[in-house]
C-alpha positions in Angstrom: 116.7 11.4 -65.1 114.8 13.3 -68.0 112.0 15.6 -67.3 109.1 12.8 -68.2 110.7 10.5 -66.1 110.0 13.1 -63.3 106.0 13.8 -64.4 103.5 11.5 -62.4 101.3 9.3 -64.5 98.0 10.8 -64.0 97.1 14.6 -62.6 94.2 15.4 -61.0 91.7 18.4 -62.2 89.6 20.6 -60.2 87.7 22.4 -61.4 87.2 26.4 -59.4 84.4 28.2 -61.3 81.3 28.1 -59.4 83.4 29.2 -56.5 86.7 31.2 -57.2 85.2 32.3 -60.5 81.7 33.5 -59.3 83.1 35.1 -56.2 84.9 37.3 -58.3 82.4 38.9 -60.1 80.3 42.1 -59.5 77.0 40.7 -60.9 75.0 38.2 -58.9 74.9 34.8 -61.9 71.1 33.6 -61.4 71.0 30.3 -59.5 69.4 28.3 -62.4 72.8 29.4 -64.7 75.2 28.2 -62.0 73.2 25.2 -62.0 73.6 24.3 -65.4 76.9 25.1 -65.5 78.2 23.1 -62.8 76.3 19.9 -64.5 78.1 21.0 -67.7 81.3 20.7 -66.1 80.3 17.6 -64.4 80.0 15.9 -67.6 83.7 17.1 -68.9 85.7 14.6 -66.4 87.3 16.7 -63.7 88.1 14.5 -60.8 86.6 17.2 -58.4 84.1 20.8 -58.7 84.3 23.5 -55.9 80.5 24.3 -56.3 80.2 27.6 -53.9 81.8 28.6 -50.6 79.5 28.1 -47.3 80.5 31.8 -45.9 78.6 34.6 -44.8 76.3 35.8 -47.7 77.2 39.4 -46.8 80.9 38.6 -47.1 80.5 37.1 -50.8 76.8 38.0 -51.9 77.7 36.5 -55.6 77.7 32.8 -53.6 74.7 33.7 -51.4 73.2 30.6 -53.1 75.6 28.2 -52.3 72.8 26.1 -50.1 70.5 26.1 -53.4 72.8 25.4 -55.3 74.6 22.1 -53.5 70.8 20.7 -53.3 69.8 21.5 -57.3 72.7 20.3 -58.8 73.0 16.9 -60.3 75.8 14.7 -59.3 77.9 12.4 -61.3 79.3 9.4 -60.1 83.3 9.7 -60.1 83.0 13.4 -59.5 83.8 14.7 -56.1 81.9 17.7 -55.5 83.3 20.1 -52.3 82.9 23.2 -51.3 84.8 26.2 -49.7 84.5 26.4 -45.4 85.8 29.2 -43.7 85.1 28.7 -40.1 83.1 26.2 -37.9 79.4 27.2 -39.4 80.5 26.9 -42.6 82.0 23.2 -41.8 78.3 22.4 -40.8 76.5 23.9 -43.6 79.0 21.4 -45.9 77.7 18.8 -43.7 74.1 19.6 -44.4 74.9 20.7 -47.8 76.0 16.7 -48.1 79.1 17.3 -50.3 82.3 14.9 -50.4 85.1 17.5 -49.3 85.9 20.2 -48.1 88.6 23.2 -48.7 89.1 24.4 -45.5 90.5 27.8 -45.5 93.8 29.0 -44.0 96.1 32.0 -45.2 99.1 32.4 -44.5 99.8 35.9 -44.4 98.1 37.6 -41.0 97.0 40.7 -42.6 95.2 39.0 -45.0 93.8 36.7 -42.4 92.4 39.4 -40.4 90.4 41.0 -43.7 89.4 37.7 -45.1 88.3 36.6 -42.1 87.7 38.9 -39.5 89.7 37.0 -37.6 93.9 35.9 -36.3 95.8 32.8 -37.9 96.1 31.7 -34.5 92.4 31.2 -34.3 91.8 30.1 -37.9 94.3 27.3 -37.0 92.8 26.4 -33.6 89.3 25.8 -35.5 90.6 23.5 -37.8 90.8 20.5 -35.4 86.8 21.3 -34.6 86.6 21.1 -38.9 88.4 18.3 -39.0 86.5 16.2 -36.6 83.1 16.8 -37.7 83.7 16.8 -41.6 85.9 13.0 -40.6 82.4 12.3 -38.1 79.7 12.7 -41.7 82.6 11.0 -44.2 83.7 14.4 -45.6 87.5 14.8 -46.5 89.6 17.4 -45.5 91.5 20.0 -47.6 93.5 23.0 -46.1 93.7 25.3 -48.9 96.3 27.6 -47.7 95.8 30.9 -49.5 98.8 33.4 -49.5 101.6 31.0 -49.7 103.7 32.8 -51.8 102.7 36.8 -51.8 100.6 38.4 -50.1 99.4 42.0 -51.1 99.4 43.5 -47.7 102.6 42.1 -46.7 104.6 41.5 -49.9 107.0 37.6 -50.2 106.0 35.5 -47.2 108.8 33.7 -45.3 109.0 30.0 -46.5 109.2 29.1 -42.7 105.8 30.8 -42.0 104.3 28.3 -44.9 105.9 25.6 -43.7 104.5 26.4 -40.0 100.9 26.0 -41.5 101.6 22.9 -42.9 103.1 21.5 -40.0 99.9 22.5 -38.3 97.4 21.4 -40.3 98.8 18.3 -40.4 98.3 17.5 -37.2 95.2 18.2 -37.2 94.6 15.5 -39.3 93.6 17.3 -42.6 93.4 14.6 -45.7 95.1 17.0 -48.2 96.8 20.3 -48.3 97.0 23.0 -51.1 99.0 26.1 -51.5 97.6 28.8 -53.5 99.2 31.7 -55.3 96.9 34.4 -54.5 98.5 37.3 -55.7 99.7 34.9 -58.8 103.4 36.3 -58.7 105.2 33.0 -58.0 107.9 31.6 -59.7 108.7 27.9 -60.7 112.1 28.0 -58.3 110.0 29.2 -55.5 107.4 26.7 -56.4 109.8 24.0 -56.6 111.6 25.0 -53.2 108.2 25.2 -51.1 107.3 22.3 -52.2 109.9 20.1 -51.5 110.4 21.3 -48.3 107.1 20.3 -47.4 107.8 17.1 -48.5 110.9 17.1 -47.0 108.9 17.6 -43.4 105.2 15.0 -44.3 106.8 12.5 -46.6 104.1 11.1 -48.6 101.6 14.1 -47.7 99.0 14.8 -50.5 99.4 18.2 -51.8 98.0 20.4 -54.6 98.5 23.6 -56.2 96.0 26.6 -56.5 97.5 29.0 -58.9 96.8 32.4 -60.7 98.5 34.0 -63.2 99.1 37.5 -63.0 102.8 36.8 -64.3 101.8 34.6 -66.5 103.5 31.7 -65.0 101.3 29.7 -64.0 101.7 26.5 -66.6 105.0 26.6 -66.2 104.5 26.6 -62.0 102.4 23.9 -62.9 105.3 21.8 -64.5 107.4 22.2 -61.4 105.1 21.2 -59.8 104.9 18.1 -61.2 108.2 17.3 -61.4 108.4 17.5 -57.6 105.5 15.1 -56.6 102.4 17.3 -57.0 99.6 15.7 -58.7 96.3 18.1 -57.6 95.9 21.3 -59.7 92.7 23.8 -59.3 91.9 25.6 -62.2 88.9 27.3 -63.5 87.4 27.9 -67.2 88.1 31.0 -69.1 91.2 31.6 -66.6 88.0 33.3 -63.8 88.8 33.7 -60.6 90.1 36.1 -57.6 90.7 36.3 -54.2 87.5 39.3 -52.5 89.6 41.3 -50.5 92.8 42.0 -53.5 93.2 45.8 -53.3 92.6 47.6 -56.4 91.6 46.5 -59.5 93.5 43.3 -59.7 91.3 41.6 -62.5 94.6 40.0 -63.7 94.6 37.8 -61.2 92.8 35.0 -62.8 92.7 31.6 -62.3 94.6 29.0 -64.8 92.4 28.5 -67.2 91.2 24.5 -67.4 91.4 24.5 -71.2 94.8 25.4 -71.2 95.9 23.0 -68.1 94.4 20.1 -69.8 96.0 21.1 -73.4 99.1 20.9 -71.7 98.6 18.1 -70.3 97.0 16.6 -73.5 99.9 17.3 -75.4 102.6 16.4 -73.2 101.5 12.8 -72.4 100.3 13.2 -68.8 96.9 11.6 -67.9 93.9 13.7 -67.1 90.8 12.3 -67.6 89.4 15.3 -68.6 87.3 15.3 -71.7 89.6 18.2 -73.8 86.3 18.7 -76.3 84.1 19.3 -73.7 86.0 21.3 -71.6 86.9 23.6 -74.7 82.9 23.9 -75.1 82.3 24.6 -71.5 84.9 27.1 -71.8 83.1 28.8 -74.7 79.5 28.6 -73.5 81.1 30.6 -70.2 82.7 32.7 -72.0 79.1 33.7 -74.3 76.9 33.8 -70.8 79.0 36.1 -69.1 80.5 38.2 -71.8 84.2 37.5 -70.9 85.7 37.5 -74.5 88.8 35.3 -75.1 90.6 35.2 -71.6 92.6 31.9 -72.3 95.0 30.9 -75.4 92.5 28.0 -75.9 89.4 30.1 -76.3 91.8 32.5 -78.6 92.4 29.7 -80.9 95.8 28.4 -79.4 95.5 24.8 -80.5 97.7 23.1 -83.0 94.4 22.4 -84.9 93.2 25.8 -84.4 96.6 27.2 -85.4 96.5 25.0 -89.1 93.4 24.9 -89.5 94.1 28.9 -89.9 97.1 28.5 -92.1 95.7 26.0 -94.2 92.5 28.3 -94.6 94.5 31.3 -95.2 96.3 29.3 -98.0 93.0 28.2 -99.7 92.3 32.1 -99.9 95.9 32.5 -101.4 
């Protein structure tokens, strides 16, 4: 079997700016910017937007609008628009908030757990069931998005077992989807590959996705192993923006993939998207301009094949 006999037909985007990206950043964006925004990226063809994260506005004061923000926005048909939960209160601010989904969090590694959260895996995990059956009660689906699954930076590689055991728990509480995210961005396509299939191996026919960052740069490539092993969800976020709020340090390489250069991948290797790869380029640029990020994706640096010989040919003309 070749390797485009092993890619699935049609990948989902989602897109991770209003929440992984904004959360990230030291300076408040005003509500009326992440308004217009979001409805710029609603009109680019992502299957789904994380708009904000319902969690304590002390805990992420860049998303204390997230309430605002769910009400002003305008909603496309055939987007699915979800937010971030991270306990209980959060689930039922979702469910006032009206959105589609969910991304119920869970981490993996305990230390991180206990910052993140204030609170044990144990109890995270106990919740979900309560998150599951109200979200299920109001029509909202379910998605564990299981941060650490990979690295943690508090306790270095996490034991595949200790993934698998939050899969295997979240599954039965009933969650529609689950995602595992590279927080720390240090994963490799081998240990992609092998989690991956061993959680297939143990929920045939469960719907995963991946959340990935890139501080090795690996992230495209994770995101081809991915594929070739059943996964069909990828988060991403323009301009590559994104980080987890308690990384030590200053991790600001720990980005998100940026959407520009997913869907150009995608684009060029034949794999459906449904993403819109001019309007995504220009949401990706008029990002970039409002929050002075410069050229944090090979996209935005001109790492097109048009962009590329549009340069040589220009160059020549100057010859």
């Amino acid at each position: 079997m070749s390797l485009l006999d092993s890619l699935p037909e049609r990948v989902h985007v989602v897109e991770m700016l209003p929440r992984d990206g904004f959360q990230r950043l030291d300076e408040f964006v005003p509500t009326d910017e992440k308004v217009e925004i979001i409805d710029a990226l609603s009109d680019t063809g992502v299957d789904e937007i994380e708009l904000s994260s319902f969690t304590h506005p002390k805990a992420v004061p860049t998303l204390r609008d997230a309430d605002e923000v769910a009400k002003r926005i305008t909603r496309r048909d055939g987007v699915t628009y979800r937010a971030l939960v991270p306990n209980l209160r959060g689930m039922e601010r979702a469910v006032e908030a009206e959105v589609d989904k969910v991304n119920a969090l869970v981490t993996v590694s305990e230390t991180y757990t206990s910052k993140n959260q204030n609170r044990t895996r144990e109890e995270v995990l106990a919740e979900m069931d309560d998150i599951v059956d109200l979200a299920h009660d109001h029509g909202i689906e379910v998605e564990a998005g299981m941060g650490t699954s990979f690295y943690c930076p508090y306790e270095g590689a996490i034991d595949p077992a200790e993934t698998l055991a939050v899969v295997d728990s979240v599954v039965d509480s009933g969650v529609d989807e689950v995602t595992l995210a590279t927080t720390m961005g240090l994963a490799n396509p081998v240990e992609i590959t092998e989690r991956f299939t061993a959680a297939f191996e143990a929920h045939p026919g469960l719907d995963m996705g991946l959340h990935l960052h890139d501080t090795n740069g690996m992230s495209l490539a994770n995101t081809l192993a991915a594929m070739v092993v059943g996964v069909d969800r990828f988060d991403a976020s323009v301009c590559g923006l994104g980080g987890g709020v308690v990384l030590p340090g200053d991790m600001s390489g720990v980005g998100n993939t940026p959407t520009e250069d997913l869907v150009q991948m995608l684009e060029r290797m034949g794999v459906g998207h449904g993403v819109d790869f001019g309007r995504i380029e220009a949401a990706a640029h008029d990002v970039s301009d409002r929050l002075g990020l410069g050229l944090t994706s090979h996209v935005l640096a001109g790492g097109t094949v048009e962009g590329v010989l549009d340069t040589v040919a220009a160059d020549g003309e100057e010859d």
